[in-house]
N, C-alpha and C positions, 0 to 999 in steps of 0.2 A: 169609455169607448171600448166596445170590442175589440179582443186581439186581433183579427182576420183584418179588422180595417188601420190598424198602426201602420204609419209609413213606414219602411224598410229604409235607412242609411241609405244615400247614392252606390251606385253598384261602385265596388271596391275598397270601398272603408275599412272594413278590417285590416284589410292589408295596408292600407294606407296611413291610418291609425296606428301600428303596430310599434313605430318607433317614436322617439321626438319629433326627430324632422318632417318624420311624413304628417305628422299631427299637427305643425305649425301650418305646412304647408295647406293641410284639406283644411283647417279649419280658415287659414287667409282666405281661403276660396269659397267657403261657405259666406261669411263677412262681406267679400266684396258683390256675391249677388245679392246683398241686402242696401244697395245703394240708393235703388230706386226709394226707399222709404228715407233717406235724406232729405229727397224732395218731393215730400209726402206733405200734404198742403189739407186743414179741416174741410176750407171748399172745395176739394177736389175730391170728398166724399159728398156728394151729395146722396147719392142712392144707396139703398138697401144692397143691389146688388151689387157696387164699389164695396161696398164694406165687407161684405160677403169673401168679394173674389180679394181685399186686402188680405184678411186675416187667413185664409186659405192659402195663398204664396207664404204670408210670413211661416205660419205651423210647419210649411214643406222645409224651412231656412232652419227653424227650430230644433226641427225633427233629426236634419241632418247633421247637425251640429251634435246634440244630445248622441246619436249616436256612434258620432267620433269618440268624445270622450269617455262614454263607456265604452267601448271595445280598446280604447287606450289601458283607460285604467283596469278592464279584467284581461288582457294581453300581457302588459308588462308585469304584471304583480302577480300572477301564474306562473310566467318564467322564472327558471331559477335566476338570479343576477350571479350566482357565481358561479364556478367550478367545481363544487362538492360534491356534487353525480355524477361525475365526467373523470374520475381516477382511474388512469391506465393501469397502472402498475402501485404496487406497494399501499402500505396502509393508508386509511383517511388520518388526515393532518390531525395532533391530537385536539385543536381548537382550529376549524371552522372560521374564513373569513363573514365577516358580517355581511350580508346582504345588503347592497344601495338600492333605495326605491327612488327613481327619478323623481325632481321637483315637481313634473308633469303630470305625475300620478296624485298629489296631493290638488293640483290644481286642476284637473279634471274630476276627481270625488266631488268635491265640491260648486264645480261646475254643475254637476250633473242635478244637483239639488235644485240650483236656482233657476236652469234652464228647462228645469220641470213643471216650475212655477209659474215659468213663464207662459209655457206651454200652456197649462190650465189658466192663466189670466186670457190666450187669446182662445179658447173651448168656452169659456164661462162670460166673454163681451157679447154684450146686447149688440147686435146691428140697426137695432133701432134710435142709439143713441152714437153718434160721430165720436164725438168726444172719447167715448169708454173705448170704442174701437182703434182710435189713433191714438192712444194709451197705451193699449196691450202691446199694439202691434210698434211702436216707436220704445216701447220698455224693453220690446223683446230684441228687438235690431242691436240695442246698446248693448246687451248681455252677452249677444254674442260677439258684439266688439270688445268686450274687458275681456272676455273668458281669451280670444284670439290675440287681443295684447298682452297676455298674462304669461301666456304658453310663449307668447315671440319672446318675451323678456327672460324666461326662465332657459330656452335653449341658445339666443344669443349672448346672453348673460348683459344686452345692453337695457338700460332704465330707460327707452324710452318707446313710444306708439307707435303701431305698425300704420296708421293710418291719419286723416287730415281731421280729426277730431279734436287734438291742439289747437291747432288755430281754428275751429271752429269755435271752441270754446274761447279763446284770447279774442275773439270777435262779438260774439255775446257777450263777454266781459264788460270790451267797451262798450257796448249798445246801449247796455245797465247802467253805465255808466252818464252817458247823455242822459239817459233818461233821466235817473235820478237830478241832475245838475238841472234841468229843466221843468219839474216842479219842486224840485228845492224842499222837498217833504221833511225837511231837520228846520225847515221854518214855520213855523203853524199860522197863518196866516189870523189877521182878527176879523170879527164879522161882518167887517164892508168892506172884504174884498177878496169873502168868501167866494162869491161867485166867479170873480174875474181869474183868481187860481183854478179852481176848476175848469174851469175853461183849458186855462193853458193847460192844464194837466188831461187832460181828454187829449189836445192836439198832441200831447207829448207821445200818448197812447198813439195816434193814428200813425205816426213817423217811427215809432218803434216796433207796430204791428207791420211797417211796408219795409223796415229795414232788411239788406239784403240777408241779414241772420237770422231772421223771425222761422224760418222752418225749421232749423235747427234748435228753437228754445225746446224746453219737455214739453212734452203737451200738456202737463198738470198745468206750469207756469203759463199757456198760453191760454187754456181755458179762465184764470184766475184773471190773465188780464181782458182779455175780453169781454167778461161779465162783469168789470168794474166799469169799464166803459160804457156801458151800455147803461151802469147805476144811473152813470155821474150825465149822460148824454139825456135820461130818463127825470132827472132829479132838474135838472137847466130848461127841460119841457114846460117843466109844469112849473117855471117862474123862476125858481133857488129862490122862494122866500124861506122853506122851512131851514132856517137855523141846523135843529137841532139833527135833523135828518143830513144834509152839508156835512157839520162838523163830523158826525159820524161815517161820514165818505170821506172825509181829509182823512181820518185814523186809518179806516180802512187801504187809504192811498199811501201812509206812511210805513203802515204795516208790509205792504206791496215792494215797497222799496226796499227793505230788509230783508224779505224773503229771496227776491233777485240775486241778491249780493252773494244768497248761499252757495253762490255758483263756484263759488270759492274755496268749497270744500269738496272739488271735485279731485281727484286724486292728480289725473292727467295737469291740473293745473298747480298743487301742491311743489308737484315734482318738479315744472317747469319754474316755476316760481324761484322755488331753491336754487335751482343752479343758475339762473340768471342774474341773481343776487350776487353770487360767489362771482360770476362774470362781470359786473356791474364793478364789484368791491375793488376788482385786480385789477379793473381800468382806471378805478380812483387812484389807486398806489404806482400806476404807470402813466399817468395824464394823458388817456386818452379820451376827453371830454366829449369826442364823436359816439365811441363806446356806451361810455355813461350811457348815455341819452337814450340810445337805441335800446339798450336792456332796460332801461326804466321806463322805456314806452311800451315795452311788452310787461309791463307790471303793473298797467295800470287799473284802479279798481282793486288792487290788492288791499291799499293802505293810503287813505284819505290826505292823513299829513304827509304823505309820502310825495303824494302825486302835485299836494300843492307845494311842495318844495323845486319839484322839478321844474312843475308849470312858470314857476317864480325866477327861474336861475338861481336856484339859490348856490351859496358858497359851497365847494367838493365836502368838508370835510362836514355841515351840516347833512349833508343827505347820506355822507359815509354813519356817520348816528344812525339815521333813521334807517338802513339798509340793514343795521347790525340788530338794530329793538327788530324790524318785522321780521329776520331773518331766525331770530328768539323764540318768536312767537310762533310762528313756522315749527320751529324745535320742539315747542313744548305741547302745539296742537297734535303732530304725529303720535308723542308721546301716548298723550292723554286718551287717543283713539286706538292705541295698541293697549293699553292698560281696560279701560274700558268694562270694569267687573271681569276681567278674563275673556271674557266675548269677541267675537268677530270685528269690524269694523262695520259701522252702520250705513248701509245706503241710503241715500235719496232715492225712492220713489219718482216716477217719470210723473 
């Protein structure tokens, strides 16, 4: 794209940009005009020209964003951080205090990179295909929510989201979680009653495509389930005699069900996980079995055996076990993703 035609930051950014707070702040405000793509819905692209004027609002959200963070990070990192050219009087100190570059600045570099990505994923979507477009533009909305909870967390110094994307996601959670419980895909069904599973398992789809979370899944995940539906609704047309075509829509449906689960390694849910564990554990140790309950309902879909201990009443000190293994594995997953060959943490793709 020609220079002439780059959008320019919202008038004021520089300034606004300049310090931490003012960056938390424009960028909360960039984020929150990206709501309407919350309830951003595949039918509600119908046309060429919806898709058009979508991804045009999103690039303007983008644009503004990207250009906070670089005026952040070529701002602060310009300025001296210390007093070393500012001596009134008398000599310079024989050693020089170190210069601090705000965390902000580390997390706006790298903003800058993904939110450019971004940007070229919504330049480079077809408008001819729904899907590619509510892609880009639901990848990009999210980018700018991490990169805007990242900056909140690093000038409040609190671990947690400036926005309702936790319980969005604890909502999805469970959604996956009916789902899966509802065709039962960890049981393979034998070939006389191949069809009758499929079945259910289509319905399972229809009730988790109308649940109130469904615009909220990625859009990859939504696309994935809707064109199994569509197999298994196309495979039941034409009789469900072929066997061998079925079985390979069960795989395909079990595979479906693992995939969801990955929802799990979303950070926002890592995080929440963690400490409600630790919340959970201290109300075993204080009998407060209301507690218990309540944190382990917002756990659920973490941890299979977990859930059915809960579901069960099981005794305190069994589920205190099972609180301390997920809480382990928890420990040892962060680990594993900071180590990682040295590399960044890897994202899911929308």
């Amino acid at each position: 794209m020609p220079p002439a035609m780059i959008r320019r930051p919202f008038e004021g950014a520089a300034d606004t940009a300049r310090d931490e707070e003012g960056l938390r702040r424009a960028l909360a405000t960039v984020a929150d005009g990206c709501a309407w793509i919350a309830a951003l819905d595949e039918d509600q692209l119908d046309s060429i020209a919806e898709r058009r004027s979508a991804i045009e609002r999103c690039l303007s959200s983008v644009r503004d964003a990207l250009g906070l963070v670089r005026t952040h990070a070529d701002v602060v990192t310009a300025e001296p951080q210390t007093d070393e050219f500012a001596w009134d009087d008398g000599p310079a100190p024989a050693e020089s205090p170190v210069a601090r570059v705000p965390d902000t600045v580390a997390i706006a570099f790298v903003a800058g990179f993904a939110l450019r990505g971004r940007e070229s994923a919504l330049l480079a979507a077809d408008v001819r295909d729904r899907w590619q477009v509510l892609a880009a533009v639901d990848g990009a909305a999210r980018e700018i929510e991490r990169t805007a909870s990242a900056v909140d967390a690093a000038v409040t110094g609190e671990p947690t989201l400036r926005s309702s994307s936790l319980g969005e996601a604890i909502r999805i959670r469970r959604a996956y979680v009916r789902f899966g419980a509802a065709v039962a895909a960890g049981e393979p069904p034998g070939s006389d009653e191949l069809a009758s599973r499929l079945r259910l398992a289509g319905t399972a789809i229809v009730k988790l495509v109308g649940d109130e979370s469904h615009s909220r899944i990625r859009a990859g995940d939504r696309r994935a389930i809707r064109a199994l539906h569509d197999r298994i609704l196309a495979w039941l047309r034409a009789g469900g005699d072929d066997r061998v075509a079925g079985a390979r829509l069960w795989q395909e449906l079990a595979s479906l069900s693992v995939l969801l689960m990955g929802i799990n390694r979303r950070p926002e849910l890592v995080m929440h996980d963690g400490a409600a564990i630790a919340r959970a554990l201290a109300a075993i140790e204080q009998s407060r079995p209301e507690d218990v309950a309540r944190e382990a309902a917002s756990l659920m879909g973490r941890d299979a055996e977990l859930d059915a201990l809960v579901q069960q009443g099981a005794p305190a000190a069994a589920i205190r076990a099972a609180l301390l293994r997920v809480a382990d594995a928890l420990t040892d997953g962060e680990r594993a993703r900071e180590i990682d060959d040295g590399t960044a943490p890897r994202r899911r793709d929308p």
